[in-house]
C-alpha atoms as one frame of an Amber mdcrd trajectory, in Angstrom:
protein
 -45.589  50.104  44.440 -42.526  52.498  43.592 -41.583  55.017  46.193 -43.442
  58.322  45.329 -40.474  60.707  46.915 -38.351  59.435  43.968 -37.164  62.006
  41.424 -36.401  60.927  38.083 -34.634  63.275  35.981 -35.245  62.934  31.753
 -31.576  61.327  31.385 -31.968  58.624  33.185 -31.269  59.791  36.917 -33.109
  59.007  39.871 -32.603  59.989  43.259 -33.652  58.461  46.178 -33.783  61.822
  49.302 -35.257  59.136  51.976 -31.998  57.183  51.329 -29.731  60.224  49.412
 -28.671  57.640  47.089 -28.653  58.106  43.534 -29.087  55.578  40.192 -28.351
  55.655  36.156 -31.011  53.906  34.196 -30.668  53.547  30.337 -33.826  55.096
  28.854 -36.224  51.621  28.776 -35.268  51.710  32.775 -36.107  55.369  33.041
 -39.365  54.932  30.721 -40.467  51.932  32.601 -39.753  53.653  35.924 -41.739
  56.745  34.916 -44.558  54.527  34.206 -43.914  52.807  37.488 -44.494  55.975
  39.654 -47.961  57.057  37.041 -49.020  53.430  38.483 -49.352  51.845  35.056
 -49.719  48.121  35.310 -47.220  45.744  32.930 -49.751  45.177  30.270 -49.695
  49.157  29.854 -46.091  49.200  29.968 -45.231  46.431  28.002 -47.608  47.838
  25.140 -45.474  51.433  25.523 -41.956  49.766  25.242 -42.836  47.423  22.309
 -44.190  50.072  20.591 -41.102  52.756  21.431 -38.268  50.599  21.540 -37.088
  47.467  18.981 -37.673  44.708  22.010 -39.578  41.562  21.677 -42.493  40.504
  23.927 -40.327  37.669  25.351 -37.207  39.994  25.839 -39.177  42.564  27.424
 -41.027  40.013  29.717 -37.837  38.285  30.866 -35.831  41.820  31.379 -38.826
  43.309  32.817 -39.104  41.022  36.061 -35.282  41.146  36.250 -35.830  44.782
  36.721 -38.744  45.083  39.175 -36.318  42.414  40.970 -33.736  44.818  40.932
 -35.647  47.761  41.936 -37.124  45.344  44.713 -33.511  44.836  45.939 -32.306
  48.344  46.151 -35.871  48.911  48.149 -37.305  51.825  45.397 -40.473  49.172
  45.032 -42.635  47.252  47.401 -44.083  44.325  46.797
């Protein structure tokens, strides 16, 4: 689950105010963040960034867990 308190700004932004850190996401980061925080599940946002962005399912499914991994290690998602 993502932290709700995060603010993610249309540019790719997000700020953190339990922490006061801040983080640059290229737009698939920011889009798959937003979707995050609406509590979409993969399926939902894997059907969103195929059809927005030129990835392929196998791209976005190995760059997608990287990312939740990443967001996991900077503590903006729980398990």
């Amino acid at each position: 689950m993502i932290k709700k308190e995060l603010a993610i700004s249309d540019t790719g932004f997000v700020f953190d105010p339990t922490t006061g850190d801040s983080y640059s996401m290229n737009s698939i980061g920011k889009d798959i963040l937003s979707m995050l925080k609406e509590n979409k599940v993969k399926e939902e946002i894997e059907a969103e960034i195929l059809e927005k962005y030129e990835i392929d399912a196998n791209t976005f499914e190995n760059d997608y867990y990287d990312f939740i991994s990443t967001l996991q290690e900077y503590y903006l998602i729980t398990d």
